[in-house]
N, C-alpha and C positions, 0 to 999 in steps of 0.2 A: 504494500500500500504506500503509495507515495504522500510527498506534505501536503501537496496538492488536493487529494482526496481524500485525507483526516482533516483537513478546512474545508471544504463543502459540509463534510457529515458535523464537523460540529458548527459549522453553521446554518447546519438545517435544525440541530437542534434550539438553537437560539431561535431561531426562526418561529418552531414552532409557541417556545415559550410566551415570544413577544404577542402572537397570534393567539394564543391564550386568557392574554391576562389582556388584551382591548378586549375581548370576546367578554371575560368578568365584567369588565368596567364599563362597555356599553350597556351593563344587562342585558345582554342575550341568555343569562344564565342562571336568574333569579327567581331561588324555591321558598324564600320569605321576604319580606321587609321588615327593617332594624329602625327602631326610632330614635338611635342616633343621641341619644338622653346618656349619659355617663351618670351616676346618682355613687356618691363616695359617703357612708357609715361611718364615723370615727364609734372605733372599737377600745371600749375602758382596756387599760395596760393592764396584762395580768404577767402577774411573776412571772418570771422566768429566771432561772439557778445559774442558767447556763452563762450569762454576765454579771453573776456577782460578784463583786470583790472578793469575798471572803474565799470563794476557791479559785483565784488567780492570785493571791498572793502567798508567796511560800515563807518560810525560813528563810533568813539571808545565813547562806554560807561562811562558816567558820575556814577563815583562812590560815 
């Protein structure tokens, strides 16, 4: 297989990609519609151990 002809094939696959994703984005491919709302919860902080101090701090070594 020459460079020549692993550049076509991988630009047919780009090809196909590009041809893809206008095909998404015209909607030609839409099985819902999204209302497009992002809606963010602040969630009360619960404990976590995993950054306390108390177990990252060790003994300082005896030199």
């Amino acid at each position: 297989m020459s460079i020549e002809e692993k550049k076509e094939i991988d630009a047919g696959g780009a090809h196909a990609a590009i041809a893809m994703a206008l095909h998404e984005y015209l909607g030609n491919n839409v099985h819902d519609t999204e209302s497009m709302v992002l809606t963010i919860n602040r969630v009360s902080q619960v404990y976590s151990p995993w950054s306390s101090k108390a177990f990252m701090l060790r003994e300082i070594p005896k030199r």
